[in-house]
C-alpha positions in Angstrom: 0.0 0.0 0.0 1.3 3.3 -1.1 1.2 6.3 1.1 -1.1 9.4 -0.4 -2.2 12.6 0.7 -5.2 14.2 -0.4 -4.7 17.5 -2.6 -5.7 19.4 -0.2 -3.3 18.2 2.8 -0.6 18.1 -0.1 -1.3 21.6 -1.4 -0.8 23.0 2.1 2.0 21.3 2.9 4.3 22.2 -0.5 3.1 25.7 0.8 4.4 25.3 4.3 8.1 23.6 3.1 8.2 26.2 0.4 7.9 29.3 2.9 10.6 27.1 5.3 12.7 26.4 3.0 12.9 30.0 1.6 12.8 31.7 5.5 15.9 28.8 5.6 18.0 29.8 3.0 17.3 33.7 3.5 18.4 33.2 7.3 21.4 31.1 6.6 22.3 33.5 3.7 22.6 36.7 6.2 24.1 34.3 9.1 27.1 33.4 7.0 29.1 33.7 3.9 27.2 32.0 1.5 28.3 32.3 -1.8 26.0 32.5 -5.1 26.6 29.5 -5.6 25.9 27.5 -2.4 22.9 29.1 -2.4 21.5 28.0 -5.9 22.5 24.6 -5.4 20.4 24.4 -1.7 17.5 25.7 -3.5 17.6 22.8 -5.9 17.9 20.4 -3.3 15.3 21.8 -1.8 13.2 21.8 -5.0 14.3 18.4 -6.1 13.4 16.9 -2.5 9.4 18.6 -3.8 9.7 17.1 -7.3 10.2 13.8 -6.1 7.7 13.5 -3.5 5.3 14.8 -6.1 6.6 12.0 -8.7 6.4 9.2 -6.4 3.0 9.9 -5.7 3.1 10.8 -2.5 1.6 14.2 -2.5 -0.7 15.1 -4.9 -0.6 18.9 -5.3 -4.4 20.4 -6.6 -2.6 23.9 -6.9 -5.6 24.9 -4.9 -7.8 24.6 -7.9 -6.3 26.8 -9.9 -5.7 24.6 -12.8 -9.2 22.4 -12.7 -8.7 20.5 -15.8 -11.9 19.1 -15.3 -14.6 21.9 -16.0 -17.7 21.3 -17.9 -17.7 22.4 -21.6 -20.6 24.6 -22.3 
């Protein structure tokens, strides 16, 4: 048995790592000498880390309905 989320549980949590991550990076960044570089590649990780969980299915992202492919054609 694979473990899901439900959109909504998956759409609020990719919003509450993304504002961590970000608060993270922007707090390490003025803490210590981080150059360019570092930075860019922590902010992959950090992306790649999403992608994946997202790939293997275990969060399901709805994007808050912003994208409903599913409307009714009039």
């Amino acid at each position: 048995m694979k473990f899901q989320l439900n959109p909504l549980t998956s759409d609020i949590l990719i919003s509450i790592y993304v504002v961590v991550t970000l608060y993270f990076r922007f707090k390490l960044e003025n803490n210590t000498e981080v150059s360019f570089i570092n930075s860019m590649v922590m902010g992959v990780a950090f992306v790649v880390i999403l992608w994946a969980l997202i790939k293997l299915k275990i969060l399901n992202p709805n994007w808050f309905g912003l994208f409903n492919s599913n409307k009714s054609k009039s």
